[in-house]
C-alpha positions as CSV (number, residue, x, y, z in Angstrom):
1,X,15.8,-12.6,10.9
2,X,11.6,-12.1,9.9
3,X,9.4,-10.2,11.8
4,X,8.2,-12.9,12.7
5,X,10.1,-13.7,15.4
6,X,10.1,-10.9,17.1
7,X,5.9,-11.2,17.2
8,X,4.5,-11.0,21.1
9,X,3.5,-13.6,22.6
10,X,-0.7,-12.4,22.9
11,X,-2.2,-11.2,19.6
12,X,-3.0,-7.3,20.3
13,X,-6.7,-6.8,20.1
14,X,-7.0,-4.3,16.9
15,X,-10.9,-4.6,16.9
16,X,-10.8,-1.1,16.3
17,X,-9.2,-0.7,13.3
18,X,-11.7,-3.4,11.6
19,X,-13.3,-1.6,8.6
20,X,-11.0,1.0,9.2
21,X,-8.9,3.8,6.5
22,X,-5.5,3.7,8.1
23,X,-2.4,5.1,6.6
24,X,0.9,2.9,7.2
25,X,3.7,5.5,6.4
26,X,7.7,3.6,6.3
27,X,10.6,6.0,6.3
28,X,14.7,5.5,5.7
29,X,15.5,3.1,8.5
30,X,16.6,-0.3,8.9
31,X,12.9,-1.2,10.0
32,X,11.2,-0.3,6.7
33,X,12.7,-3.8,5.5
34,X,10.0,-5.5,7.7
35,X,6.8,-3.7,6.4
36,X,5.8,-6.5,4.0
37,X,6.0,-9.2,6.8
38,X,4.3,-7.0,9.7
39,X,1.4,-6.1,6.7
40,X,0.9,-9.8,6.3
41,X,0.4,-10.4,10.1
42,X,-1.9,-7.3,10.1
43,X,-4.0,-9.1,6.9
44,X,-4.5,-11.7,8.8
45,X,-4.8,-9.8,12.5
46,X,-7.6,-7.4,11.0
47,X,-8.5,-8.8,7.6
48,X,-10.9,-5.9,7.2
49,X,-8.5,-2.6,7.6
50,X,-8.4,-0.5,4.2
51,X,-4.3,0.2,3.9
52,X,-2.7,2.8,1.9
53,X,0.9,2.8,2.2
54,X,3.2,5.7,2.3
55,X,7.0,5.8,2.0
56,X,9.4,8.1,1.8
57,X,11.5,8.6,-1.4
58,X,14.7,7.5,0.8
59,X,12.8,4.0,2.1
60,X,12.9,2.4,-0.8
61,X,16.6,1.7,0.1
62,X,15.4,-0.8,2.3
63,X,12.0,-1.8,0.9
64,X,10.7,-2.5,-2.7
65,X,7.4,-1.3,-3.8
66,X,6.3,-4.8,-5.0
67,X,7.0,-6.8,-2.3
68,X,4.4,-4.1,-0.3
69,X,1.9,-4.2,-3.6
70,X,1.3,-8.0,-2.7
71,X,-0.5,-7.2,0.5
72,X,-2.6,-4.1,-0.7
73,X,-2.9,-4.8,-3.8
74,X,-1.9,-1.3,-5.0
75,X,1.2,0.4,-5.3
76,X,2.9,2.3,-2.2
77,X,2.6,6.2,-2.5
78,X,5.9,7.8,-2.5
79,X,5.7,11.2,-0.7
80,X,7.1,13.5,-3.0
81,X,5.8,16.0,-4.8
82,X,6.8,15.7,-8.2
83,X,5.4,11.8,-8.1
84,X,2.4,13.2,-6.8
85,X,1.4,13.9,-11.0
86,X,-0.4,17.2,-9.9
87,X,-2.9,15.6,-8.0
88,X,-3.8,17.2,-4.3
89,X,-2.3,14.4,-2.7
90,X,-2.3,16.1,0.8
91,X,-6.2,16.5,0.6
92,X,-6.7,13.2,-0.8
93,X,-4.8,11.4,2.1
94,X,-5.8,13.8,4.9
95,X,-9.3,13.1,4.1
96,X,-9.0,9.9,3.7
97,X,-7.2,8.5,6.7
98,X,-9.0,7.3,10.0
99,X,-5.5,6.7,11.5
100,X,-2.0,6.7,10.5
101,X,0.7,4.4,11.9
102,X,4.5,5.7,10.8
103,X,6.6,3.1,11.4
104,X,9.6,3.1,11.2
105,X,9.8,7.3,11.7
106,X,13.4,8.3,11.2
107,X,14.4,11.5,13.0
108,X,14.1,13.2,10.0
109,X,10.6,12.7,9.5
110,X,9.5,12.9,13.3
111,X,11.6,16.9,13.5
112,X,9.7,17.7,10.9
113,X,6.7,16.9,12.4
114,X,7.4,18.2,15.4
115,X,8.3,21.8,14.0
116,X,5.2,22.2,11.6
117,X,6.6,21.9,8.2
118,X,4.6,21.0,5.9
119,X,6.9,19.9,3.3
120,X,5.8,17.0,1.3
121,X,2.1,15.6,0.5
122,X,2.1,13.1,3.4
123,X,3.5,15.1,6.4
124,X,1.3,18.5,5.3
125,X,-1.5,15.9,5.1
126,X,-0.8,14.9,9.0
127,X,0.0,18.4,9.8
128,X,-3.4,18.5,8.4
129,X,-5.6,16.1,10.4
130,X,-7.0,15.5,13.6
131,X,-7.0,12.2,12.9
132,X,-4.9,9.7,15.2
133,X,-1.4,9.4,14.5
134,X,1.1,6.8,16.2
135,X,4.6,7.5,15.2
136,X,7.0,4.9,16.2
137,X,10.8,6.5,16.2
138,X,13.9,4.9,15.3
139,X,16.9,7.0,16.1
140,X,20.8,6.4,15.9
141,X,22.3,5.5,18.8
142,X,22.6,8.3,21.6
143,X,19.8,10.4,20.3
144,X,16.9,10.2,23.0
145,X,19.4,11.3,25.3
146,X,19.9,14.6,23.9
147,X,17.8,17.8,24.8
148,X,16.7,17.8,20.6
149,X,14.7,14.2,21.5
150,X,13.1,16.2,24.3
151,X,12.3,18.9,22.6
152,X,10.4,16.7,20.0
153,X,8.7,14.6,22.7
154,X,7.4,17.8,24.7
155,X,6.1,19.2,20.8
156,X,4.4,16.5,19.8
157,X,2.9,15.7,23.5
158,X,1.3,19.1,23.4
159,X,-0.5,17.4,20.0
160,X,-3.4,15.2,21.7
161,X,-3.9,13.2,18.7
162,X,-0.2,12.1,18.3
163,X,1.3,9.4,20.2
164,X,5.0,9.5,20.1
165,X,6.3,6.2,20.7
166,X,10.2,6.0,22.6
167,X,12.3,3.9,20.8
168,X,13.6,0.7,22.4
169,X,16.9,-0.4,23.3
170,X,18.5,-3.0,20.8
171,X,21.3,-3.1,18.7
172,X,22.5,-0.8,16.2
173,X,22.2,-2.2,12.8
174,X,24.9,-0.9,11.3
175,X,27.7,-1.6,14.6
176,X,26.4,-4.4,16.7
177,X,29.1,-3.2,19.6
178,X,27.0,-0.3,20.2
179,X,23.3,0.5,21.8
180,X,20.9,0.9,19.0
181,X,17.5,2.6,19.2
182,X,15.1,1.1,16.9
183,X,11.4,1.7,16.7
184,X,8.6,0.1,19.2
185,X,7.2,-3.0,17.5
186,X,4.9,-2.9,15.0
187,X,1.9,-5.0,17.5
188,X,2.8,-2.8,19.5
189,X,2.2,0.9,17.5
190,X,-1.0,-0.8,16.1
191,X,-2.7,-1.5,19.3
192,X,-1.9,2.0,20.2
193,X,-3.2,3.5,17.3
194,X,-6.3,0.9,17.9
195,X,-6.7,2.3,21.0
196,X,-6.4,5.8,20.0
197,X,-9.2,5.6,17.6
198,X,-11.4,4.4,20.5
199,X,-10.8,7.8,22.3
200,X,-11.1,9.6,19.3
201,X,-14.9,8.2,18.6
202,X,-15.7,8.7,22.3
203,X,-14.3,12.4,22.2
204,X,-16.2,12.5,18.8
205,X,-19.5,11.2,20.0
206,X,-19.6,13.4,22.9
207,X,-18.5,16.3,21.5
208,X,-15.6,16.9,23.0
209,X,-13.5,18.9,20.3
């Protein structure tokens, strides 16, 4: 099944991301195997976004760099330190980025977040930033029931420039007979993030730290 049929039925307006440095970081879940088709739909959405694509060492599992190269035209930056040649990745990308969209976030990637660690290029980068950051969750199947889900939410709420996004309610991937949580759709993050950056120019323009 593409990602294409799961697009909404009304184009998102991402007007705001036109022109644009945005980050799209993919992490180890099911998910990351639709990047290349929801960056095609976003080519053609906002021809005019700058991407730089992140992934984490562990997405590659379930999506190849070239198939990603195709719509950027560069290769995907692996978050790892020892890829990173001895370059300051961190500032590099944390200076670079207007937005970042992580989708899919594994819970690996959004606990880290939440509890400040700064432990590869990309997430000390966004640990970094003031920048807007939409991070669309995918968790196994129980886990925004727990108190550790709340925890996270009520962490990363207290962050005014991160939008966690709740995961829905579908099927797991890996046993259809059981509720699955995987991430918000992509649109969906990206008009977030679209309208996130909005705020952010107003707050900007005004002042308003």
């Amino acid at each position: 099944m593409s990602a294409s049929e799961y697009l909404p039925a009304s184009t998102p307006d991402l007007t705001a991301l036109e022109g644009r440095r945005i980050v799209v970081m993919g992490t180890a879940a099911p998910g990351a195997a639709f990047l290349p088709s929801w960056l095609g739909w976003m080519a053609q959405v906002a021809p005019d976004i700058e991407l730089r694509i992140v992934l984490t060492r562990s997405a590659r599992a379930f999506v190849g760099p070239t198939a990603l190269r195709t719509f950027t035209g560069a290769a995907p930056i692996i978050d790892d330190w020892e890829t990173a040649d001895g370059a300051a990745l961190h500032v590099d990308l944390a200076q670079w980025a207007e937005g970042w969209l992580i989708h899919p976030a594994t819970m690996n990637l959004v606990s880290r977040l939440a509890a400040g660690l700064c432990d590869s290029p990309a997430v000390l980068a966004m640990q970094s930033t003031l920048a807007p950051i939409v991070v669309a969750a995918s968790a196994p199947p129980g886990f925004v029931d727990t108190p550790v889900w709340q925890k996270y939410t009520r962490e990363l709420g207290d962050r005014p420039h991160v939008r966690l996004l709740e995961p829905l309610t579908g099927v797991s991937a890996f046993d259809p007979s059981i509720a699955g949580s995987p991430p918000a759709m992509f649109p969906h993050a990206a008009s977030v993030l679209a309208e996130a950056i909005i705020r952010h120019d107003t707050k900007t323009e005004v002042g308003v730290p």
